[in-house]
C-alpha positions in Angstrom: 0.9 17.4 7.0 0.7 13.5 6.2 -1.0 10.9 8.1 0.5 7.6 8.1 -2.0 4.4 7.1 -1.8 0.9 7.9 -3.0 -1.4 5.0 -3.5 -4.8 7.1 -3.4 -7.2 3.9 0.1 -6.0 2.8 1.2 -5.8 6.1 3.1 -2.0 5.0 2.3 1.3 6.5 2.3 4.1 4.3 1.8 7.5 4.4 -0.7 9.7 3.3 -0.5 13.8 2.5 -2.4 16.4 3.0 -5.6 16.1 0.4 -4.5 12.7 -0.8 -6.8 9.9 -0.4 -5.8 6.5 1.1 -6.2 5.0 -2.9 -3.8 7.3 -4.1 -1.1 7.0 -1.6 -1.4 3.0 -1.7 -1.6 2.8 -5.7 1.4 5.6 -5.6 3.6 3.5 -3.1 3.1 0.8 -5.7 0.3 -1.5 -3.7 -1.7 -3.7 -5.9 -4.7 -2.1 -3.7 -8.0 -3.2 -5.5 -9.6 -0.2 -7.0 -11.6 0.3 -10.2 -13.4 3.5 -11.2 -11.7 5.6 -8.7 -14.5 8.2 -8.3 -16.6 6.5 -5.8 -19.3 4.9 -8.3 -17.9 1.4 -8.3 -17.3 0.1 -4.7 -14.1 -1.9 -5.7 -11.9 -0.3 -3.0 -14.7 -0.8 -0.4 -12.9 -1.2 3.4 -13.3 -1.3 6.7 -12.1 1.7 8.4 -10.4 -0.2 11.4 -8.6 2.1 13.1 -8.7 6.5 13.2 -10.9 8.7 11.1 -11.3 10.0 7.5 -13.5 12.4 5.8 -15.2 11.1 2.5 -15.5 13.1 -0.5 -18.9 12.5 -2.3 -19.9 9.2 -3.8 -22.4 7.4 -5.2 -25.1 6.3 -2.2 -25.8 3.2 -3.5 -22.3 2.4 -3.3 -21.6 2.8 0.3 -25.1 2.8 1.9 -25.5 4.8 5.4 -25.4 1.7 7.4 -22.2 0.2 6.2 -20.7 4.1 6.6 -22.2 3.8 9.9 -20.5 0.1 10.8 -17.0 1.5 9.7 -16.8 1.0 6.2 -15.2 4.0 3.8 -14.5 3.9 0.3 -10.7 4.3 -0.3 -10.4 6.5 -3.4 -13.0 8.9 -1.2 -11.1 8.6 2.1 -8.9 11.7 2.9 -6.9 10.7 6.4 -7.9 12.8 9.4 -5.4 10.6 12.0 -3.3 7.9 11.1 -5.3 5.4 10.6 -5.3 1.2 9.9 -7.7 0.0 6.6 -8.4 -3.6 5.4 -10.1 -3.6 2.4 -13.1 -6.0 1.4 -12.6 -8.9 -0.6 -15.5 -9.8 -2.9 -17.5 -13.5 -2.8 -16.1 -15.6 -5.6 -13.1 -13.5 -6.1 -11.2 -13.5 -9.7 -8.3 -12.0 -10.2 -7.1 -11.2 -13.8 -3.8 -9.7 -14.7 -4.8 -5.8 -15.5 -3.1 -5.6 -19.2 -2.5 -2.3 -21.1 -4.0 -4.0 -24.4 -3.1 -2.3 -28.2 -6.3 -3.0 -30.1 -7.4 -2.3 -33.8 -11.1 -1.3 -34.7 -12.6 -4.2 -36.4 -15.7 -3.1 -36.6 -18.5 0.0 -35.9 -22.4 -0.1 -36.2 -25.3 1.2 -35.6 -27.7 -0.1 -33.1 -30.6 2.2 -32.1 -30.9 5.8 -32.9 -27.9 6.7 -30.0 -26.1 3.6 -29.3 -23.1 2.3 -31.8 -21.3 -1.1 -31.5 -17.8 -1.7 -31.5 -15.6 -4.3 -32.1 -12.1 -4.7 -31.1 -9.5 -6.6 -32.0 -6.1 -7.1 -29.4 -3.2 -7.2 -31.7 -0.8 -6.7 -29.0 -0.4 -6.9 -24.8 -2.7 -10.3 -24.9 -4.1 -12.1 -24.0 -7.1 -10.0 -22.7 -8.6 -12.2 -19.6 -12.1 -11.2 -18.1 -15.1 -12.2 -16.1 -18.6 -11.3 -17.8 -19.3 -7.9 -16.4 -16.5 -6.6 -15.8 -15.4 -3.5 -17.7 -12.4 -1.9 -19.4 -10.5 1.6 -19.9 -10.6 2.7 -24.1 -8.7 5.4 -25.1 -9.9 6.7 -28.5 -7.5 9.0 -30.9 -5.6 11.3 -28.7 -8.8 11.9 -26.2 -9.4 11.5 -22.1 -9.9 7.4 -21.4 -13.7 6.2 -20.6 -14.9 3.5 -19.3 -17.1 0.5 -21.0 -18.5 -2.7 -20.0 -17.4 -6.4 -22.4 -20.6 -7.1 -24.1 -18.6 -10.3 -25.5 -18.3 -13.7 -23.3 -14.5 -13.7 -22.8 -13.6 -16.7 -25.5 -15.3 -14.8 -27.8 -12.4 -13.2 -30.5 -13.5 -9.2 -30.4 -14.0 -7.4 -27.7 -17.4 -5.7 -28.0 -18.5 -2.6 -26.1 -22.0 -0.8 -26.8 -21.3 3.3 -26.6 -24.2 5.8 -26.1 -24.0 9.4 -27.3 -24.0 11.7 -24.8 -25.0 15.3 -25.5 -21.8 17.1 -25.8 -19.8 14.2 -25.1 -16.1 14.0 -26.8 -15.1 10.5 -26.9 -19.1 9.4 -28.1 -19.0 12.2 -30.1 -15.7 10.7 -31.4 -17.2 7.5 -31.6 -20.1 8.4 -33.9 -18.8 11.2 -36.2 -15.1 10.3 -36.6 -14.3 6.3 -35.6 -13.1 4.0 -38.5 -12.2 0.7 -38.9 -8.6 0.0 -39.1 -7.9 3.0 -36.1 -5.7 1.9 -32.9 -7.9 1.9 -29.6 -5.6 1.6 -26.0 -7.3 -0.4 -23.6 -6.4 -1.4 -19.5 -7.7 -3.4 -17.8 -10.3 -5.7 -16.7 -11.7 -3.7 -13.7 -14.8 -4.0 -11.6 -16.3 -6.5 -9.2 -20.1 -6.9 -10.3 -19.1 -9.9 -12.5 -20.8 -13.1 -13.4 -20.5 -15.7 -9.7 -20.3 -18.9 -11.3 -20.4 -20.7 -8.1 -24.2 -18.9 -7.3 -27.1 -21.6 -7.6 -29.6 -19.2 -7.0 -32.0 -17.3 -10.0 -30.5 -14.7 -11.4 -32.3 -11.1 -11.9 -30.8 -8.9 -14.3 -31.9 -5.3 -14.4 -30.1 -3.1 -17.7 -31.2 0.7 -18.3 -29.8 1.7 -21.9 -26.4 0.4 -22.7 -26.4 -1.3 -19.0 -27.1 -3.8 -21.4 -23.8 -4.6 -22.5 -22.5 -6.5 -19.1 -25.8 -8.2 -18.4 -26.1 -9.4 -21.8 -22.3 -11.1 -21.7 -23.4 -12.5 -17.8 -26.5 -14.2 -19.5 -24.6 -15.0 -22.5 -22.0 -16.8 -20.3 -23.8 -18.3 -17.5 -26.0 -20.0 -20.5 -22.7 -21.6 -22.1 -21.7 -22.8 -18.9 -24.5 -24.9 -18.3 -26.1 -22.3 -15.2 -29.6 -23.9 -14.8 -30.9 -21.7 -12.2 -33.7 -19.2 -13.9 -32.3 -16.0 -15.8 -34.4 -13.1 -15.9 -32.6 -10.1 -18.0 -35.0 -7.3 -18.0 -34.2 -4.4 -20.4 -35.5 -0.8 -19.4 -35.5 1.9 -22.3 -37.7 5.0 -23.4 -39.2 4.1 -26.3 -39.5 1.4 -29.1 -36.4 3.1 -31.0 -34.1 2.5 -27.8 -34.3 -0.7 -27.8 -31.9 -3.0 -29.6 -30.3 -7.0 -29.6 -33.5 -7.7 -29.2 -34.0 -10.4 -31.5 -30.7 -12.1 -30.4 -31.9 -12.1 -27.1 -35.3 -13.4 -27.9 -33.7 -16.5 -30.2 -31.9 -16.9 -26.8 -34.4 -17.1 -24.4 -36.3 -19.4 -27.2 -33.4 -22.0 -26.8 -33.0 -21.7 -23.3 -35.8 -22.3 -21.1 -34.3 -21.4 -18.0 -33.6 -17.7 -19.5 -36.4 -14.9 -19.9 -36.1 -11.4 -21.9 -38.0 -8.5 -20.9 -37.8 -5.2 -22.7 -39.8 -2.3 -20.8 -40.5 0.5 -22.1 -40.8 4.0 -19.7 -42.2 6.3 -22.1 -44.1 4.8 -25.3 -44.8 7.1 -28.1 -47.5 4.9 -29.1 -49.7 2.0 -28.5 -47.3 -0.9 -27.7 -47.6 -4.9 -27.0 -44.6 -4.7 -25.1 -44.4 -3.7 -20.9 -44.5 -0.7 -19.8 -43.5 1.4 -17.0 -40.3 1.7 -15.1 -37.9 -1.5 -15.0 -37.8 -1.8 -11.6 -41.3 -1.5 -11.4 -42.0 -4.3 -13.6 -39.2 -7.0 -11.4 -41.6 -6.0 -8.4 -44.9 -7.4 -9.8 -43.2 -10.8 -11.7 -41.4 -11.7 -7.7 -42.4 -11.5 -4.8 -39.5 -13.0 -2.8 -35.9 -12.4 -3.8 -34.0 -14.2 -0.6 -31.2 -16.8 -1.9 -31.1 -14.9 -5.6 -28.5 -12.3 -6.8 -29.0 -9.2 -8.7 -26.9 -8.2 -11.0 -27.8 -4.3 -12.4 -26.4 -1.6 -15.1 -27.5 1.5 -16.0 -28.0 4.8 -14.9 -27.1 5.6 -11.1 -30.9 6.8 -10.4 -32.2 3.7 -11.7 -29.4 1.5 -9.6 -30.7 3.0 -6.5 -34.4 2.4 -7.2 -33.6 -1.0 -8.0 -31.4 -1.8 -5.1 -34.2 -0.8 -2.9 -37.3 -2.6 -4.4 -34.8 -5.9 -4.2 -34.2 -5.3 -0.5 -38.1 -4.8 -0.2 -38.2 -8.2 -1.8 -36.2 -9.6 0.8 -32.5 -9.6 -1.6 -29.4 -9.5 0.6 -27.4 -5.9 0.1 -24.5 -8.6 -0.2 -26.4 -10.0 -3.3 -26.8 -6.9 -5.3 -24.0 -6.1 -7.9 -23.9 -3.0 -9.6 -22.6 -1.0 -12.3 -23.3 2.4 -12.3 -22.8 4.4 -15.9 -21.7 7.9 -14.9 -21.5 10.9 -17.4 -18.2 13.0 -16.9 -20.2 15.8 -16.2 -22.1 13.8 -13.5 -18.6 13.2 -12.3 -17.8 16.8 -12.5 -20.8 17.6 -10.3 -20.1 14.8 -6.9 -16.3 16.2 -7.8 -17.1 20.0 -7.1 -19.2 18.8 -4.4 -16.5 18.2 -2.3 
């Protein structure tokens, strides 16, 4: 049976079958509805359910906290019609909009840098140009394998596009990525997606939390709001394991020692050894340096349990919900698990 739905900012009324969600039947009709990950960890399709009733599939909580669910908001790549209903989805503060490309790139270059995290640099030799706000990520397809999603490391006028890729235990494409990838091989990227990007227009300090390659957006936001001439305090703070975890950390210290508006702080969870450097969790360490967040923004990548933590300590601190941008870096199997959930 399908449910017809009413997208208010196209003015069109679509419908919607039987186990399809409202993303799907938008995106299918050909509707330029704004989406990004697609699997309810990104909060780009965030709406306000204005009319009728859906049932969500799982999602990430930060995401789509219990009040918002509560005032009427849904996520539309997790919204499955119950009634016909009428959506009108959320448009972000500082909105950019890039043309989404479909990008042939060649491998320019691949390194290591720490014991599970490589570095690779693309270069677009054809669907260009590639047009992007720090933070946002893209879609790689390596080889013949499934497409994953990685955040720009690089400010966007900067000639390769660099993403940092983590091996995950029984991963394919990092597998790929570490055993097999050469220079000189073809990479297929789309995009730009994602709305927890750089807000140029924000006057405000700026706290930047990064849990293992969550480093890679907040580095290019620091990098750009620095060569824009932001002169509001910077605060990237860098949560890892151990000493061997961490890496760009001498870049980022020869930044923050030409910059005195701009502070880098690795932490360090679980130290092997004696070490001069803070320990403890991230978040953790942000709570005893503030102790009042209101009029700053938050921008935060890294691992979904560490995104919640920190979006709660910020609103203990007084951070608007509104000012907390996140990235949240799921495995597939992680995907596989809120997935079967449903």
């Amino acid at each position: 049976m399908a449910y017809t739905v009413h997208i208010r900012e196209f003015g069109k009324t679509i419908p919607v079958e039987h186990g399809q969600t409202i993303l799907e039947a938008a995106l299918a009709a050909g509707h330029n509805y704004p989406c990004g990950c697609r699997s309810g960890n990104c909060g780009t399709c965030k709406s306000m359910l204005v009319a009728g009733t859906v049932d969500l599939k799982p999602y990430a909580a930060f995401i789509l906290p219990e009040e918002e669910r509560a005032s009427g908001k849904i996520l539309a790549c997790r919204a499955l019609p119950r009634s016909d209903c009428e959506v009108a989805y959320e448009k972000p503060d500082e909105a950019v909009v890039h043309p989404q490309r479909r990008l042939a790139c060649r491998v320019a270059m691949v390194e290591d840098m720490a014991r599970d995290v490589r570095r690779v640099g693309l270069e677009v030799t054809g669907g260009g140009p590639f047009e992007f706000s720090a933070g946002q990520y893209a879609s790689a397809t390596f080889a013949d394998l499934p497409a994953r999603d990685f955040s720009m490391a690089n400010r966007a006028d900067e000639p390769l596009i660099e993403f940092h890729i983590r091996r995950i235990a029984g991963g394919e494409v990092s597998g790929y990525v570490f055993d097999r990838l050469q220079p000189g091989e073809t990479v297929t990227l789309e995009g730009p997606f994602g709305v927890s990007y750089l807000r140029e227009n924000h006057g405000g300090p700026i706290i930047a939390i990064a849990g293992s390659t969550g480093l890679a957006p907040l580095k290019a936001i620091a990098e750009t709001a620095l060569g824009l001439g932001m002169s509001q305090g910077i605060h990237l703070y860098f949560g890892v394991r151990d000493e061997q975890d961490l890496y760009m950390v001498e870049p980022l210290e020869s930044l923050a020692a030409a910059h005195d508006n701009f502070t880098f702080i690795p932490v360090l969870s679980e130290p092997a050894g004696p070490t001069e450097r803070r320990t403890g969790l991230v978040t953790d360490a942000v709570a005893q340096d503030f102790g009042d967040l209101e009029g700053c923004k938050a921008y935060i990548a890294g691992p979904p349990v560490m995104i919640e933590a920190a979006i709660e300590m910020l609103e203990g601190l007084d951070m608007s919900r509104d000012d907390c941008h996140a990235d949240a870096f799921y495995t597939e199997a992680e995907k596989a698990a809120l997935d079967a959930a449903s």
